[in-house]
N, C-alpha and C positions, 0 to 999 in steps of 0.2 A: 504494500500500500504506500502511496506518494504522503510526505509530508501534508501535503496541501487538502489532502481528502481527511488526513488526520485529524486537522484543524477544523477542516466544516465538521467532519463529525461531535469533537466536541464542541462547538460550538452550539449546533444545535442539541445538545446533551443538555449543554449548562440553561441555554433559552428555553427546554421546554423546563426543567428542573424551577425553574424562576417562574416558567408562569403557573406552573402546577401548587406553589408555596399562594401564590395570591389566592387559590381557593379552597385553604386551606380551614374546618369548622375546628376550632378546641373547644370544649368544655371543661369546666370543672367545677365541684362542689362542695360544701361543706356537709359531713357525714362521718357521721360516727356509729358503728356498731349497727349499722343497717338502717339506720335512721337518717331523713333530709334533714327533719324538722330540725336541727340542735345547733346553739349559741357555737359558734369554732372560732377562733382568731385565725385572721388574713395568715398565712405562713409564706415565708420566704419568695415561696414561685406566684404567690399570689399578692402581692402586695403592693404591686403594678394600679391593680382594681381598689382600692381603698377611696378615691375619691367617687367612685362608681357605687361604691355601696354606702358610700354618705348621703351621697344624693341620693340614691333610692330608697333610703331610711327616712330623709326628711320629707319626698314625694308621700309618701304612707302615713307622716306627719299627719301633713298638709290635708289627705283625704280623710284621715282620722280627727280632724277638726272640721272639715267642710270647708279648707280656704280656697275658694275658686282663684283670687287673686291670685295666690303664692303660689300654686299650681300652674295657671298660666305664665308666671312670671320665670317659672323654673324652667317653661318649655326654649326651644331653639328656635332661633326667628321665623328658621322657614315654619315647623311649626303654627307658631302663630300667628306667620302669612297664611296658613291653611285652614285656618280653625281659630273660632270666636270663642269667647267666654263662656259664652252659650253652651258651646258644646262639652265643655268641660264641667258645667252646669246637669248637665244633663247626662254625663257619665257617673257623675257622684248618686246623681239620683236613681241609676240603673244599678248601680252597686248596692246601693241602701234598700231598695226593691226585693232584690233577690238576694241578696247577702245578709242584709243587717249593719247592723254599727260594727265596726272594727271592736275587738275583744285584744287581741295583742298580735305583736310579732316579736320575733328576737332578731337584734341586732346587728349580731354576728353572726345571721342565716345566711347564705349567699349561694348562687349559682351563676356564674359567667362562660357567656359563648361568647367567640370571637366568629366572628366573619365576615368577610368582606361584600359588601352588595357590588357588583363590577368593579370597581378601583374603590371606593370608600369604605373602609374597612370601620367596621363596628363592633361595638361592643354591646352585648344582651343582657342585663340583670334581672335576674329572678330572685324573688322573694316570696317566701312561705306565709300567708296572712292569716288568721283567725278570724273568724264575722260571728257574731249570735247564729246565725241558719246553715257556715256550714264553712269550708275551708278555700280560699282563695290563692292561684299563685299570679303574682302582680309580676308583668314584664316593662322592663324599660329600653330602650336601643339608642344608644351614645353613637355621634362621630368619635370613632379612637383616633383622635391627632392631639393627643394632652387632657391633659383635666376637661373632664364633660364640662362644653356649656352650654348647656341645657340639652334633654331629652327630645327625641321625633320620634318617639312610639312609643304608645302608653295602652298597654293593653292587660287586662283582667279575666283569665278563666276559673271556672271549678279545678279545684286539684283533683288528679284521678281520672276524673274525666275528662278533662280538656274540653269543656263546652263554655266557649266566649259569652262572658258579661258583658264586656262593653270592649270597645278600641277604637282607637285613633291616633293619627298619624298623619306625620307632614307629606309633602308630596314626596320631597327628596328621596325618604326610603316605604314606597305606598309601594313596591314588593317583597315586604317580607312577611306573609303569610306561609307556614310550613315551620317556620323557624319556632316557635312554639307550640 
């Protein structure tokens, strides 16, 4: 084989290697003894996500008091170039419907996927939530380019079942159904 065919070879080795990493899904979660539900601290290879799971601590806050404000205020602009008050108005009141009042969550519950929507790579927080009627996992989806500012996807199903309470989302990432 000629030098020169070497080189295309790897080359295009190393080019699919690189685009194959952009579609890349990680998970990972806090879990103890077969359990989601439990308090874990961020460890080492997770500790990247800390400001991920602050925010989606204070987002459950915010729902846990009813602040439509703060909850808008928390979202990313496109966000709420997409979506009125209104509507976040009107997911608290879908949650409260079928849910109930928030009962608790723990703090240091956490689930994070990574993945990229075409080139914007994102990040998924999941949170374990308690209601009076029954058990909720709340999902958030970050731009990962640095500390989240602000969430484009706020979505709420049954745990177990996976049947959507409410969601919404900016345009920017209006495809990631599947991902939950």
């Amino acid at each position: 084989m000629s030098s020169r065919f070497n080189i295309a070879l790897l080359l295009l080795t190393f080019t699919g290697i690189s685009a194959c990493d952009q579609q890349i899904t990680t998970t990972t979660y806090s879990f103890i003894d077969g359990e989601e539900y439990v308090n874990e601290p961020l460890s080492d290879d997770t500790a990247q996500f800390e400001a991920h799971l602050l925010q989606s601590n204070r987002l459950i806050n915010y729902v846990r008091n009813h602040d439509v404000g703060r909850i808008y205020a928390a979202a990313s602009s496109g966000f709420r170039q997409a979506n009125s008050r209104a509507v976040i108005a009107d997911i608290l009141e879908s949650i409260d419907e079928s849910l109930g009042e928030i009962v608790e969550y723990k703090p240091q519950q956490w689930s994070f996927t990574t993945r990229p929507i075409g080139l914007v790579p994102v990040v998924y927080s999941s949170k374990i939530v308690m209601h009076e009627n029954g058990e909720a996992i709340y999902h958030f989806a970050y731009v990962d380019d640095g500390p989240p500012d602000g969430y484009y996807v706020f979505h709420v199903s049954l745990r177990g079942e996976g049947e959507t309470i409410a969601q919404v989302a900016s345009k920017v990432l209006n495809h990631y159904e599947g991902i939950f």
